[in-house]
C-alpha positions in Angstrom: -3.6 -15.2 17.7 -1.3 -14.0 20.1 0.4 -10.4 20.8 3.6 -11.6 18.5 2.0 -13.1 15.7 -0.1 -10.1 15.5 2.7 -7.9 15.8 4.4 -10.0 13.2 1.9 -9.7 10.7 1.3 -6.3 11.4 5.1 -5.6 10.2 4.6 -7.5 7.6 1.6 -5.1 6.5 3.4 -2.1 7.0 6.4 -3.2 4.7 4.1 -4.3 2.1 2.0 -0.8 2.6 5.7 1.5 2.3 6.4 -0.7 -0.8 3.4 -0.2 -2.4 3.4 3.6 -1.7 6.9 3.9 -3.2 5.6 1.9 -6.3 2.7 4.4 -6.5 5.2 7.5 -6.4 7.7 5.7 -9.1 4.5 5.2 -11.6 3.7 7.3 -14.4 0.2 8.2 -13.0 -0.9 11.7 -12.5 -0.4 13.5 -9.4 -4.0 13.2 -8.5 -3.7 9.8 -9.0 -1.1 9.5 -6.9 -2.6 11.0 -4.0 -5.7 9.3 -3.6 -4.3 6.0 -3.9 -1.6 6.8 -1.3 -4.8 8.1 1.1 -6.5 4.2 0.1 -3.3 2.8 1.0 -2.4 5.0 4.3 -6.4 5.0 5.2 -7.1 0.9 4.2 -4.2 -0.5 4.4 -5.1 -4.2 3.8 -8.0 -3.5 1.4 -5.6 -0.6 -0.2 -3.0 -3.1 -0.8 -5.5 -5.4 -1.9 -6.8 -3.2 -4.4 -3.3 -1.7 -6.0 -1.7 -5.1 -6.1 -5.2 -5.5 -8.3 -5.7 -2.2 -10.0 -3.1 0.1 -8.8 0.1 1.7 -11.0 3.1 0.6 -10.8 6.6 1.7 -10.9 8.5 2.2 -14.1 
């Protein structure tokens, strides 16, 4: 993999991670909830987007 496609699909993470953060602030969930999946997300960010698409809340 070269320096491009890397950084291509390291963009492509980082939208995905923003969007999933957003959805995570638009849910109903609690705000302690919130938090720690925002840290999974920020801290993991392909497991942490693994795991919300999975188990996460969503937006309203």
């Amino acid at each position: 993999m070269n320096l491009e496609t890397g950084g291509f699909f390291g963009l492509l993470l980082l939208i995905a991670d923003v969007w999933a953060i957003l959805n995570v602030v638009q849910s109903s969930a609690t705000m302690g909830k919130k938090f720690l999946w925002i840290l999974l997300i920020l801290f993991l960010p392909l497991l942490g987007l693994i795991i919300w698409f999975f188990a996460g809340p969503r937006g309203r």
